[in-house]
C-alpha positions in Angstrom: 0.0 0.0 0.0 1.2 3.2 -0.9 2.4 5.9 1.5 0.5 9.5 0.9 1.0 11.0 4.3 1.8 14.4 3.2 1.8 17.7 5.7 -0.7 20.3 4.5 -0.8 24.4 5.9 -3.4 27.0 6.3 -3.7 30.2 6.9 -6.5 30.7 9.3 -8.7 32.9 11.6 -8.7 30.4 14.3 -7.4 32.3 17.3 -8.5 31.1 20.2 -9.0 27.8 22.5 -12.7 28.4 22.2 -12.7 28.4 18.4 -10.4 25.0 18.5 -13.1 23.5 20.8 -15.4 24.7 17.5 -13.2 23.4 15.0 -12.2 20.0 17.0 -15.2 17.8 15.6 -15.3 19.4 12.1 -11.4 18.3 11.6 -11.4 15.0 13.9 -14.6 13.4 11.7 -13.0 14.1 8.5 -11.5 11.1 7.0 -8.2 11.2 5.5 -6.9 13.5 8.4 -4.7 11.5 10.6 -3.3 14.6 12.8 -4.0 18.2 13.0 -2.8 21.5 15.4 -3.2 25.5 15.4 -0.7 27.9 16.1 -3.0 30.2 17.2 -0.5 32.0 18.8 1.1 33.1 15.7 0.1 36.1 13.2 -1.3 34.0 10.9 -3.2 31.2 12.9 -1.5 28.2 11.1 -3.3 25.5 10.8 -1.1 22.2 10.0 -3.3 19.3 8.6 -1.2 15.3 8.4 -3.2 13.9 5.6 -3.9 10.9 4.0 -5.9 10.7 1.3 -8.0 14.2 2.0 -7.4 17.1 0.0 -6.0 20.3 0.3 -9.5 21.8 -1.1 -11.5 19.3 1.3 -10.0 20.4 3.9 -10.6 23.9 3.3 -14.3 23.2 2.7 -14.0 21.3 6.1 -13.2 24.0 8.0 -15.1 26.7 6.5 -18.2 24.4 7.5 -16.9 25.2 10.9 -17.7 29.0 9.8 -14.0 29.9 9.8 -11.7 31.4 7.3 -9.1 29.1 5.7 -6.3 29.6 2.5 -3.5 27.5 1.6 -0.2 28.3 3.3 3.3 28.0 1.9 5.8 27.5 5.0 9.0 30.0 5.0 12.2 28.1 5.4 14.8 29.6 6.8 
């Protein structure tokens, strides 16, 4: 079986622990998502998604279900 674990970002308006607890059963009943967190102590709330077989655009659907704001993320290496 192939490997597709794959590590997807967001940019996001989830900024608090209250709107995590909102977002929690949204991201946790989608299948294809094996892990997720929010830095929502960062400027850009940063949501990182471990996928497996989910998309980037069904996860963005996911969340704005939840009734938050979502767009792809590119991650600056330094």
């Amino acid at each position: 079986m192939e490997n597709n674990n794959q590590n997807l970002h967001f940019k996001t308006n989830i900024n608090c622990s209250s709107c995590v607890t909102k977002v929690t059963p949204f991201l946790d009943d989608a299948e294809g998502i094996c892990h997720w967190d929010v830095d929502t102590t960062g400027r850009d709330k940063v949501l990182t998604v471990k996928s497996e077989g989910i998309t980037e655009q069904e996860i963005i659907e996911t969340v704005l279900k939840a009734g938050f704001k979502i767009e792809p993320y590119a991650l600056k290496v330094e």
